[in-house]
N, C-alpha and C positions, 0 to 999 in steps of 0.2 A: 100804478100805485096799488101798494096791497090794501086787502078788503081786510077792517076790524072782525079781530077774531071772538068765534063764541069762548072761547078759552080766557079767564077769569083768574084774577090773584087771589089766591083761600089764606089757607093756613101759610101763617111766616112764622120760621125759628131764625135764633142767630145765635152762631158757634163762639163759643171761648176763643178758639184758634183760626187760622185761616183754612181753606179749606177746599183744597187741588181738584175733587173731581166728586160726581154723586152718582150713587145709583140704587134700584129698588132692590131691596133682598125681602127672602122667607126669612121665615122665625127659623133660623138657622147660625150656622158660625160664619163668620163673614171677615176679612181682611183688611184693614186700617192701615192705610201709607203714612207713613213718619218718618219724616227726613231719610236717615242712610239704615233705617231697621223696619223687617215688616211685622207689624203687631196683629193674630190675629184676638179676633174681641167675639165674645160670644152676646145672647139675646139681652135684652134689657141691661146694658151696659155692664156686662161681668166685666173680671180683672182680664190683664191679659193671660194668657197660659204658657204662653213661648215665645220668645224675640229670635227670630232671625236676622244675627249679623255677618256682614260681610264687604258689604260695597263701603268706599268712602265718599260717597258724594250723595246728594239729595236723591231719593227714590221717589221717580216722577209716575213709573206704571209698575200694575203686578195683574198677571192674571194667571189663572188655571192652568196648569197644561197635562191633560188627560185626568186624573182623579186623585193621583198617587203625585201628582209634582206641582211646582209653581217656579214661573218665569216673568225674572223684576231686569226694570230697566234703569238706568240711574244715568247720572251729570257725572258720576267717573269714570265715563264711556264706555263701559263693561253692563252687559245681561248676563245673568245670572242663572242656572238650572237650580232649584231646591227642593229635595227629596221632603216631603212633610211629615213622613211616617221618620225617619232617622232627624229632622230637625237640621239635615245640613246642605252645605255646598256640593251639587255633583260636579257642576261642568260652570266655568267662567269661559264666555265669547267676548272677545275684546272687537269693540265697536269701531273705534276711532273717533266716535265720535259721542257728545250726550244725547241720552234718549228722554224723548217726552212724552211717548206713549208707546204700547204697543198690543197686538192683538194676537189672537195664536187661530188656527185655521183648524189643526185636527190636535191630536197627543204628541207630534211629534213635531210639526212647523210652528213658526209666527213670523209674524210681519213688525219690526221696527223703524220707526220716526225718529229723524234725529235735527240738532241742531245745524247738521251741513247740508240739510237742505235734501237729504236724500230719504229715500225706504230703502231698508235690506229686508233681504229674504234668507231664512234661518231654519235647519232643522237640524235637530238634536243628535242624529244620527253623523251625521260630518262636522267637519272642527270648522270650516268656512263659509260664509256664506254659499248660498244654494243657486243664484241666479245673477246675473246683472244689476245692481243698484238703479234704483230710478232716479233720475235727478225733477226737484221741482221748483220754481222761482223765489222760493223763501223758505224758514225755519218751518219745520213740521211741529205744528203744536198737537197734534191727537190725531187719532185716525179710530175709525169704526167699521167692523165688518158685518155686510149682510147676511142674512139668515142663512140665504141659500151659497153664502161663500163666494159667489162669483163676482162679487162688486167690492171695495174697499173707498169710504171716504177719507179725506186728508182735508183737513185745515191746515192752512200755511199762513205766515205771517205778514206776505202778499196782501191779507183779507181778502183771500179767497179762498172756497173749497173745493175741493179738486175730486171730480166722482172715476176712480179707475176700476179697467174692466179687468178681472188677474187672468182672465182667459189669453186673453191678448197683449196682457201686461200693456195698457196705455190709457191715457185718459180719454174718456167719451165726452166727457160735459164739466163745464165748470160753473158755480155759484157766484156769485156777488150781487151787490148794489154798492150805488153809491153812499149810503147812510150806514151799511155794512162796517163796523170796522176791528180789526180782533182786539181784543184785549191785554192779552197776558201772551206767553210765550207755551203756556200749556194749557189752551183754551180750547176745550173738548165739545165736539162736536155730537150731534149721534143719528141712527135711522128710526122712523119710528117702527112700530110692530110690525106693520106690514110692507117695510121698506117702502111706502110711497111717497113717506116725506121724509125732510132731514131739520134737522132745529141746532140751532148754532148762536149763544149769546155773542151780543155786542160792547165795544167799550163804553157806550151811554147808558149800559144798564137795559138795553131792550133783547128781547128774543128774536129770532129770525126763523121762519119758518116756509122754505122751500119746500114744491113738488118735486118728487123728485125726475119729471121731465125736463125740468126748467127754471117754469115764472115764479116767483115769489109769491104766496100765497098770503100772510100775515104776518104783523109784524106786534109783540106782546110787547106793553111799556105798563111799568105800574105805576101808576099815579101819586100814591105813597114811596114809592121807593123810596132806594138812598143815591139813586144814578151811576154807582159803582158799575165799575165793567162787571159782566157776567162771563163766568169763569169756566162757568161744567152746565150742562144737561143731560138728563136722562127723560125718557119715555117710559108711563107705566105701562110693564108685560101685556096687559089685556084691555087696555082702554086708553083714550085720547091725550091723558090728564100728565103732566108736564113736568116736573121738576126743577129747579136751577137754583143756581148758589152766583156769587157774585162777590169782590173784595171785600164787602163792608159785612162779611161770614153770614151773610144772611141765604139762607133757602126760600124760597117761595114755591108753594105748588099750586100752578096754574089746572084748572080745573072746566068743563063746561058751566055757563052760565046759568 
C-alpha cells in the first residue's frame, strides 16, 4: 500500500478547451498544440504570430529539435521537420502509423510512439527510420526521456509503464498497480527532476507516483475533485511541486503541504 503523500491540491484552473498535455515554461515563447496547426503563443497570452500548417490529422506531440527546427507528430501518420526561422515544412517521414507523442534526444534524432503499439527511431539526417522498431503490448500513449538520455519511459494502454534502457534498447522494469488505470489514448507520463520518480495520472482522477526502482510510493486524489481521468503531468524544474490536468480541463498543482 502506498504511503499518503505530503504533496497537496493548491491552486486549480479550468480550461475553455480540452487540454492534451502540461508543462512548466519561463517567461518565454512557448508552443500551443491545436488540432492539425502548431500555434506558437507568446507570455501573458499574446495573439498568436504564426500558424504552422501542414499535417491533416490532430497534432498530438511537438517538440524542439535543436534551436533553429521543431518536430510534430500527428494521427495522419506523418512527423513532420519545421524550419521556424522560414515558417515552413523541410522534411515529412511517413510513419505508418498515428503518433501520440514523441521526444528528440539531440538536434538530429527523436524517439516516436505510435498507435501500433511500437517506438521508432528517427534522425533527420536519413529518410528511414534509424534502428529496429520496438514492439510493446498496447498503444503508446506518451513517452518521456531522462536527463541523462539513457532511459526513456512509455505509457501504454496496457496501463502500464514501461522503463526502457536505449543503451541496450530493451526494457528493465515496468510500472503498474492494480488501481493503476490509463485514461485516454495520449496520457502523458513524466520523470521527476532528478529522475528518481515518475508520476502518471489515472482514469479515477488520482496521481500515481512511482520510485523509479519499483514500488509505488504515493498515490494523489483530490478530494474536491471532478474524478475525471487525469490526462498529462509535469514536474516543476526545481522542486517537488506537481502539476496535472484531467478531462473535466481542470489543472491542479500539487504542492508540499
Amino acid at each position: 500500500m502506498a504511503n499518503q503523500s505530503s504533496l497537496s491540491p493548491g491552486t486549480r484552473k479550468k480550461s475553455p478547451v480540452p487540454v492534451p498535455c502540461t508543462a512548466w515554461v519561463r517567461n518565454r515563447s512557448r508552443y500551443h498544440i491545436r488540432s492539425a496547426s502548431i500555434l506558437p503563443k507568446g507570455p501573458q497570452g499574446m495573439n498568436s504570430k504564426h500558424t504552422l500548417t501542414g499535417h491533416s490529422g490532430k497534432v498530438l506531440a511537438a517538440k524542439f529539435l535543436g534551436s533553429a527546427f521543431l518536430v510534430t507528430g500527428s494521427h495522419d501518420r506523418t512527423l513532420k521537420i519545421w524550419d521556424l526561422k522560414n515558417r515552413s515544412c523541410t522534411e515529412t517521414k511517413f510513419a505508418g502509423s498515428s503518433c501520440n507523442d514523441l521526444v528528440t534526444t539531440d538536434s538530429f534524432s527523436f524517439i516516436s510512439g505510435h498507435v501500433d503499439k511500437k517506438i521508432r527511431f528517427w534522425d533527420v539526417r536519413t529518410a528511414d527510420c534509424t534502428a529496429n522498431d520496438i514492439p510493446l503490448p498496447g498503444k503508446i500513449t506518451s513517452l518521456d526521456l531522462s536527463k541523462d538520455g539513457k532511459f526513456l519511459l512509455c505509457c501504454v494502454r496496457d496501463d502500464t509503464i514501461n522503463l526502457l534502457d536505449l543503451r541496450q534498447n530493451r526494457i528493465v522494469r515496468l510500472f503498474r498497480n492494480d488501481n493503476f488505470k490509463v485514461g485516454c489514448d495520449w496520457s502523458r507520463v513524466a520523470f521527476s527532476p532528478s529522475g528518481s520518480r515518475i508520476a502518471a495520472g489515472s482514469a479515477d482522477g488520482s496521481v500515481f507516483i512511482w520510485n523509479i526502482n519499483g514500488p509505488l510510493e504515493t498515490v494523489l486524489k483530490d478530494p474536491n475533485g471532478s474524478g475525471a481521468a487525469v490526462t498529462a503531468v509535469s514536474w516543476h524544474p526545481f522542486s517537488s511541486t506537481l502539476a496535472s490536468v484531467d478531462r473535466a480541463k481542470k489543472c491542479t498543482i500539487w504542492s508540499n503541504a
